[in-house]
N, C-alpha and C positions, 0 to 999 in steps of 0.2 A: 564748634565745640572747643573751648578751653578749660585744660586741665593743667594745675602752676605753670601760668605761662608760655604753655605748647599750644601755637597755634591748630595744628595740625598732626594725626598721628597717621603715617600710613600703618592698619593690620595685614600689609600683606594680602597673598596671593590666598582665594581661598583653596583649602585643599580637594584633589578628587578623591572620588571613592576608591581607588586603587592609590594612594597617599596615606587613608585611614584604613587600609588593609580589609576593604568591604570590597562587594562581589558588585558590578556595573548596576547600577540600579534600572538601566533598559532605557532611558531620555537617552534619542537620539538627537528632537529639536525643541529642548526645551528653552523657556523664556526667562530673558534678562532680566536679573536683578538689581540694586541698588538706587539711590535716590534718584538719581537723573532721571533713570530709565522711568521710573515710577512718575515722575513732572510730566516727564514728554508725553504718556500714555491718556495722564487726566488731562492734557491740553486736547491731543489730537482727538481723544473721544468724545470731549464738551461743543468742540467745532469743527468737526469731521466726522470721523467713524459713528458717533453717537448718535445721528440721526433718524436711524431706522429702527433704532435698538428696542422699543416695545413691542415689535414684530419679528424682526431678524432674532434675536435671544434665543427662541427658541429651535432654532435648525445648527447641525453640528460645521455645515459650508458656511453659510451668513456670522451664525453668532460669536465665532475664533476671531472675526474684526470689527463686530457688533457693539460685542459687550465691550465692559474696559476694560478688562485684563488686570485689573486693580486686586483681586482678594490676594494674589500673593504677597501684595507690597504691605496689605492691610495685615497681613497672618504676621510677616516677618517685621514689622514693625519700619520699612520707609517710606512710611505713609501714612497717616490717621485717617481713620473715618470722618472727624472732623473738619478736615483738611478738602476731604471731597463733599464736606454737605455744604461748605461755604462757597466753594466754587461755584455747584451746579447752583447755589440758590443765586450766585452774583450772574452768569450766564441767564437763570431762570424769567431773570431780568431785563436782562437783551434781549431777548425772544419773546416774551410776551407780546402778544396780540398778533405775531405770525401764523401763518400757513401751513409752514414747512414739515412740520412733522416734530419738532422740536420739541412743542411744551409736553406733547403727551408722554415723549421718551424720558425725558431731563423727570416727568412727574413722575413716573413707573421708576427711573433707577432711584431718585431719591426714597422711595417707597422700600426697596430690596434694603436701601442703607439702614434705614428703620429696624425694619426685619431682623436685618443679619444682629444690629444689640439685643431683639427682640428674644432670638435663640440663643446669645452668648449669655443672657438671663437666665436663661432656661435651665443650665450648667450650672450657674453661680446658686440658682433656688434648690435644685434637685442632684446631687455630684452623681447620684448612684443612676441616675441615667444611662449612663455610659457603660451601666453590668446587666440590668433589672427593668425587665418591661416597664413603661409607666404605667398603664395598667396591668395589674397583677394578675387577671383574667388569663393575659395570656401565657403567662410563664408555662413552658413546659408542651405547648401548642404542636409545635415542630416537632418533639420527642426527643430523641437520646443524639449523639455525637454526627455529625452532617456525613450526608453520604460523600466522600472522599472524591469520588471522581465527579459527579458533576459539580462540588466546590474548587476541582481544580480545571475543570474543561470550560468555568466562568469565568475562573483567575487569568487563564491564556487566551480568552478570547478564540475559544474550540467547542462552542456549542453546539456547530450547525446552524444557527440563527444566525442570518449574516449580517443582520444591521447591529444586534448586541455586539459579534465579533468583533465587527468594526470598530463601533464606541468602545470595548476594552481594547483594543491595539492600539488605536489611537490615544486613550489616556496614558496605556503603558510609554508609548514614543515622546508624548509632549507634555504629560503632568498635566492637562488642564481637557476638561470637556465642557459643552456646553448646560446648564442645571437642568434641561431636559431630558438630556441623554443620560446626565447624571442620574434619574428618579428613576429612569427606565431599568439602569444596568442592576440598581438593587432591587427596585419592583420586583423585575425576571425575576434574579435570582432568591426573592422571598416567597414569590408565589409561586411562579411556574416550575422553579428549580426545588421550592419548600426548603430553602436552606434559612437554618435560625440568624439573625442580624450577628450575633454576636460572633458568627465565623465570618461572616461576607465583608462586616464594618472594615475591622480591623486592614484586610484587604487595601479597601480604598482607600484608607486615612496614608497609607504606604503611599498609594500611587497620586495622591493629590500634591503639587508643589502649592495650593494654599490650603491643606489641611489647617483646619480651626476647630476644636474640640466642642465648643460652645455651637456650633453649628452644625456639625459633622452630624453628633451622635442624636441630635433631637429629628434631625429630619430622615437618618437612617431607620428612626423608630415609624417616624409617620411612612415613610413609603417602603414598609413590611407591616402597615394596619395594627402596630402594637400599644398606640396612645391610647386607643378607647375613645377619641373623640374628634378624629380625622375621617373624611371619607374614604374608605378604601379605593383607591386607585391602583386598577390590575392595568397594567400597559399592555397590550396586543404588539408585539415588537415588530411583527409582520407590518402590519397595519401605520406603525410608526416608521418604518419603512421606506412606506410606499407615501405617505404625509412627508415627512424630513428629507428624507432622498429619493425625489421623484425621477430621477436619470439616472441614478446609482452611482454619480461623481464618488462620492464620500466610499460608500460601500465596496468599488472596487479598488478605491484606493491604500482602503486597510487590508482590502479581502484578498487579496490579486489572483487568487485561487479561482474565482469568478469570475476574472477579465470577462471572458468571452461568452458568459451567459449572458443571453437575451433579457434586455430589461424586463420584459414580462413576468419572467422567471427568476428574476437576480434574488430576489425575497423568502423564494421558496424555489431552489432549487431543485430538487427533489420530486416536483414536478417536471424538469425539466427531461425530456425523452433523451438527453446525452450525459446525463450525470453519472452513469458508469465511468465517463471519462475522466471527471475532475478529482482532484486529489486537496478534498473537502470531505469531511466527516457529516455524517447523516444526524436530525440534528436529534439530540439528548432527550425530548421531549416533547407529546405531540401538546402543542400549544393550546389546543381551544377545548381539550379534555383536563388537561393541566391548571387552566384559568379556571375552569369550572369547578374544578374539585378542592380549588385554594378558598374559591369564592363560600363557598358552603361552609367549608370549617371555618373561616375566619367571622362570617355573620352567625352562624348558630354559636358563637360565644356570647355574642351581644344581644341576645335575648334576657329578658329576666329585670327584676326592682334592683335586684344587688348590682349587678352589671352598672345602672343609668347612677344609681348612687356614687358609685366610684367615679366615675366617669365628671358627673357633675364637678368633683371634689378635683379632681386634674383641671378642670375648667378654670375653677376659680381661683385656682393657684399660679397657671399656665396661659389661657389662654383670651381668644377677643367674644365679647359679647355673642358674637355672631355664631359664636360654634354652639352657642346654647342651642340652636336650633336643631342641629344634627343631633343632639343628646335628647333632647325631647320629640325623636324623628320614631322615639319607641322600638325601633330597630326593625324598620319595615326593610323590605327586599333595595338593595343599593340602586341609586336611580341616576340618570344619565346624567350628566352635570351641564349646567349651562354654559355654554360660549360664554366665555368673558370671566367664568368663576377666580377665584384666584388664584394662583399657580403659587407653590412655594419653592422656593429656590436656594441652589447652594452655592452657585458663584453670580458674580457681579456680572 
C-alpha cells in the first residue's frame, strides 16, 4: 500500500480491552489475525487440513482444523472471498480425477463461499431482518420480554445440558465454533429454552470473532423457524451429543464438572446414580417435552392460504427454487430430513 510516497505504515500495536477501558471479553485462545496469518491458513487448508473437511465440518474435535478458519479474515477484511474462490478453483484443478477425498471437499467449501454472498444478499435486500421476523406470522410467537434466567443460564453455558454447555464455553474461550454446533446453541435456545432470536442473536454476534451481519441475522432467523420457508430443525442436544462427541473429549473438556461421569451418562447426567456429587446444575429443561411443545406452536402457525402466500412471497424475493417445495408441502406434520439434505452454515 502506497500513500505519498510511504512505502509502509506501521499502525501500531492493537490495543487490549483493558487499553479501551472495556471489561475482558472471556478469549482465552483466540485466533490470530492479519494478512499472513490469513495466507498460511488458505494454504495449509487447500493442501492439508482441507481434506476431510465435507465430513470433519460438522464435529466441534475434527472441524477447529477441518474447516479454514477463513470467515474471520473474510469478516475483518484480510482476505476476500475472491481470493479464496480462485485458489480453491486453481487447487480444484490439481485434484481433479483423484481419490483422495479432495474434489468433494474443495466442491462443498466452494459451495458455503457461494452461500455465505448468498445471505450477505439477504441483508443488503431486506435491512429489517436484523429486527423483524421475515415472516410476519411469527412476530409476537414467543410472547413478552425472555425469561431472564434461562437467557442467562444460555449465555454462561449453565443449562445442564452438557454438550450446549460445552459449545457455549468453548465459543466464550476461542470466538469460533464449529456451523453445527453453531445451529444447535440457537436451535436450544429458540425451541427448548423458547427464547425470542432477538435476545439470544445479539448474544452470539458478541461472542463471534467473525461476526458478519449479512450472515448472522438470516440464519439466526432460520434456526429459530422464523422464515416461513425453512424446515424447522429442532436439534435433540442430547442426541447431538452422543453423534459429535462420542467419548465426551470435547464435552469434558468445557464441562470439567463431568470429568469423572461415565461416558454413558456424560449427556444426561442426571441419570447418573452419583450426581448428588457433581457440582453441575440440573438441567433447565426437560428436553423431549420441551422439543414437543416448541414443535406444535411453531407448525400450527403454518397452517392456512395466508400463511403459504407470504411465504411464497419470502421465496421469491430470498430464496432457491427448491424451497418451493416446502411451501407447497401445505404444512403437513415436519418429516425426518434426508441424509445428504443441505446443511446451512455460518462459518467456513
Amino acid at each position: 500500500m502506497v500513500l505519498s510516497g510511504i512505502s509502509s505504515i506501521d499502525p501500531g500495536e492493537i490495543p487490549s480491552a483493558s487499553n479501551l477501558g472495556l471489561a475482558p471479553d472471556g478469549i482465552t485462545d483466540g485466533q490470530p489475525g492479519g494478512r499472513a496469518h490469513a495466507l498460511s491458513l488458505l494454504g495449509s487448508f487447500l493442501t492439508e487440513r482441507g481434506q476431510t473437511y465435507r465430513t470433519a465440518m460438522s464435529t466441534p474435535l475434527e472441524g477447529a482444523t477441518a474447516c479454514s478458519r477463513l470467515s474471520p479474515h473474510f469478516a475483518w477484511g484480510t482476505m476476500t472471498v475472491r481470493e479464496a474462490v480462485q485458489a480453491t478453483a486453481a487447487r480444484q484443478r490439481e485434484v481433479k480425477g483423484t481419490r483422495e477425498g479432495w474434489v468433494g471437499s474443495l466442491k462443498s467449501f466452494q459451495a458455503r463461499l457461494a452461500w455465505r454472498d448468498h445471505f450477505t444478499q439477504k441483508l443488503e435486500d431486506t435491512p429489517e431482518i436484523e429486527t423483524r421476523c421475515l415472516h410476519s406470522a411469527y412476530e409476537g410467537l414467543r410472547g413478552g420480554p425472555p425469561d431472564t434466567e434461562r437467557l442467562g443460564a444460555w449465555e454462561r453455558g449453565e443449562t445442564g445440558l452438557p454438550f450446549v454447555d460445552a459449545c457455549m464455553r468453548s465459543l466464550i474461550a476461542t470466538g469460533w465454533l464449529n456451523f453445527r454446533m453453531r445451529s444447535m446453541l440457537m436451535a436450544v435456545a429458540s425451541y427448548h429454552l423458547w427464547l425470542d432470536w432477538r435476545a439470544t442473536g445479539p448474544h452470539l454476534a458478541r461472542m463471534f470473532t467473525d461476526y458478519e451481519p449479512g450472515i448472522h441475522w438470516p440464519q439466526v432467523q432460520m434456526q429459530s423457524g422464523t422464515t416461513g420457508v425453512n424446515t424447522v430443525r429442532i436439534y435433540n442436544p442430547i442426541k447431538q451429543g452422543h453423534d459429535q462427541d462420542p467419548q465426551g473429549v470435547f464435552t469434558r473438556r468445557w464441562v470439567p464438572e463431568l470429568a469423572d461421569v461415565p461416558t454413558e451418562f456424560l449427556q444426561k447426567p442426571w441419570e447418573w446414580e452419583e450426581v448428588g456429587s457433581l457440582r453441575y446444575p440440573a438441567p433447565i429443561v426437560d428436553v423431549p417435552a420441551a422439543a414437543k411443545a416448541a414443535r406444535e406452536a411453531v407448525w400450527s402457525v403454518r397452517r392456512g392460504d395466508a400463511f403459504r402466500a407470504e411465504a411464497r412471497a419470502v421465496i421469491e424475493k430470498h430464496a432457491s427454487r427448491k424451497d418451493l417445495r416446502f411451501v407447497n408441502d401445505r404444512a403437513r406434520a415436519p418429516r425426518r430430513r434426508k441424509r445428504g439434505a443441505r446443511q446451512l452454515s455460518f462459518d467456513l
